[in-house]
N, C-alpha and C positions, 0 to 999 in steps of 0.2 A: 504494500500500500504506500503511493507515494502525495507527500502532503506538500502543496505547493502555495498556499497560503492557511492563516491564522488570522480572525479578530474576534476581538469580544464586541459582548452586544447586551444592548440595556434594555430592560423591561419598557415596551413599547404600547403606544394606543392603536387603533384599527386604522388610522392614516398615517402609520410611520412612526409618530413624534413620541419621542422621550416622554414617559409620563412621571418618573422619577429620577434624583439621581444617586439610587440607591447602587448595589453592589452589581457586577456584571449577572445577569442573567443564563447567558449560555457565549459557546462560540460557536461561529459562522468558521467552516474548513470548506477547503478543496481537498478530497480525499480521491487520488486518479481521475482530475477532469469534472469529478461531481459535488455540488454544493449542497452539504447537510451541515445541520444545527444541530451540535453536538452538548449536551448539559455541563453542566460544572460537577458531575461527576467522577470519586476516584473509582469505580467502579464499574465504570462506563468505556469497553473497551476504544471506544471511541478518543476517549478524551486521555485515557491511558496510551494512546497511539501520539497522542499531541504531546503531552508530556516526555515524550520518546524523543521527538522532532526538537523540542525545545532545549532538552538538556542535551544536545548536537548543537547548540546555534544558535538558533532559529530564536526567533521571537513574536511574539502572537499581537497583532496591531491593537490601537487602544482605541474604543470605540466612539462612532461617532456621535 
């Protein structure tokens, strides 16, 4: 599985807009070309794959 981006993303309303600005929500990945929302789970082999990416390098963008 190759991960070609990373960002966090904040709890949002039904038109997009930030409705808080509490803690990240989930992240937004490219896992091979596909875009999934992955949780802030350690559990989450998902996010356990990102956590792989990141202690390589990498760094997961701060949301907007």
């Amino acid at each position: 599985m190759i991960i070609t981006s990373a960002k966090y993303d904040k709890p949002r309303d039904d038109n997009g807009n930030i409705i808080s600005k509490e803690d990240n929500c989930n992240i937004i990945a490219v896992f091979d070309g596909i875009t999934k929302c992955v949780p802030i789970d350690p559990d989450d082999r998902f996010y356990k794959s990102i956590m792989d990416w990141v202690a390589k390098g990498n760094t997961i963008a701060k949301a907007d």
